[in-house]
N, C-alpha and C positions, 0 to 999 in steps of 0.2 A: 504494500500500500504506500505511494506514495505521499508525504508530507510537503507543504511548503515549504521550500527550502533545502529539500531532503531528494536527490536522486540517487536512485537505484539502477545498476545495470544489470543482468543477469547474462551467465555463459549460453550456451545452446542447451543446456541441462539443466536450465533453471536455476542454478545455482548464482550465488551473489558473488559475482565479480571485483564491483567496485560498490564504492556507497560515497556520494560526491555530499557537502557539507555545504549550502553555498552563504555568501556571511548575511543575508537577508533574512537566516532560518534564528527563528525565538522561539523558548519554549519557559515560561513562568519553572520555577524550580532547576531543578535538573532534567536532561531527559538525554537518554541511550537511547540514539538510533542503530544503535549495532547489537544486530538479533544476541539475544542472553549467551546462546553457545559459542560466542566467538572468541577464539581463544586473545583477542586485542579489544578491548571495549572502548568507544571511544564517547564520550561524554560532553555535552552542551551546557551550560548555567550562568542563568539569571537570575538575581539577585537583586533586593535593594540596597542601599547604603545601611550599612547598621547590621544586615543580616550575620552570623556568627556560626561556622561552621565549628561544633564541638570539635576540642583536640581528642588524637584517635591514631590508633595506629591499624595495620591489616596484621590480621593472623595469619600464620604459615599455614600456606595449604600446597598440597604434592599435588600437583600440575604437569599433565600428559601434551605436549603440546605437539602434530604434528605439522601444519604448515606454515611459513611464514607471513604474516601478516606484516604490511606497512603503512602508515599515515604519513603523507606530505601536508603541511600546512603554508600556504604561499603566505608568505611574509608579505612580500612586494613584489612584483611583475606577473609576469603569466606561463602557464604551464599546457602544453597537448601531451594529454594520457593516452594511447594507445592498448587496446586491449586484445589479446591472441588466444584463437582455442587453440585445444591440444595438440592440435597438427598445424600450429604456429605460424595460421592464418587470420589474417586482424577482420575484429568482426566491428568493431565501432570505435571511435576517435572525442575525446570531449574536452573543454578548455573548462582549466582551473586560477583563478584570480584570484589578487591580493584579500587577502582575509578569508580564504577559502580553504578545506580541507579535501583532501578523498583518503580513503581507507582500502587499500589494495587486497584484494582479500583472496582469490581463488584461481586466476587467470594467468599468463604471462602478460607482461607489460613490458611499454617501451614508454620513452617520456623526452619529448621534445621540449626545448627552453626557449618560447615565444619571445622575449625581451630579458634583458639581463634581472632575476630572480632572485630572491632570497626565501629559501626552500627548508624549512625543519622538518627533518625525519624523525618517524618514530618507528621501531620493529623490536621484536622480543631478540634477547639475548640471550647466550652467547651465539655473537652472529659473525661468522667465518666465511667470508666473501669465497674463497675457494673452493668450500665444502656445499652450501646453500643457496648458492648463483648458476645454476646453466645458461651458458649466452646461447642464441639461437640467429639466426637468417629467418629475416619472416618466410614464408611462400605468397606467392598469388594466387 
């Protein structure tokens, strides 16, 4: 279901691919748009002045984690996410802007750098570019 503000791509198998944030999206409170089983959750919050997030820490919990999950949040400039199925054929292309996020989640991707960018990543660790990266050639 898509939300204002909130796009969703899905692979040929229905699966969520990407989940684009774009900075137009509000949600009073907190609100996760990233389905509960993802092993990357990624989180929105609005707040008023005053509001007071009790201190707290997270309990250790043993975490199976099989794919990599990544978030780009455009700082500043602009981003083309490219998205590839399995036989590393691009199925849809979409622009990411300053104050924007997307959450890479199931596909291969490629990622063009439309104007000079300030890009924070986030992905679960420990993360070994050697071991957790296959590069590929698209196909046509």
């Amino acid at each position: 279901m898509e939300s204002i503000g909130i796009e969703h791509f899905l692979d040929s198998e229905g699966r969520l691919a990407a989940l684009v944030i774009r900075k137009d999206f509000r949600a009073d409170g907190i609100s996760f748009p990233t389905p509960s089983t993802f092993s990357q959750q990624v989180g929105v919050m609005f707040r008023r002045a005053g509001y007071v997030v009790e201190p707290h820490e997270h309990t250790p919990q043993r975490r199976e984690i099989h794919d990599t999950v990544e978030v780009l949040f455009v700082r500043s400039g602009a981003i083309e996410v490219t998205l590839f199925d399995s036989a590393h054929k691009a199925f849809t292309s979409f622009q990411v802007g300053p104050l924007e996020a997307v959450l890479l989640a199931s596909t291969g991707h490629g990622i063009t750098f439309l104007e000079d960018s300030d890009v924070l990543e986030v992905k679960q660790g420990p993360y070994t570019e050697t071991a957790d990266k296959i590069r590929f050639l698209p196909n046509d």
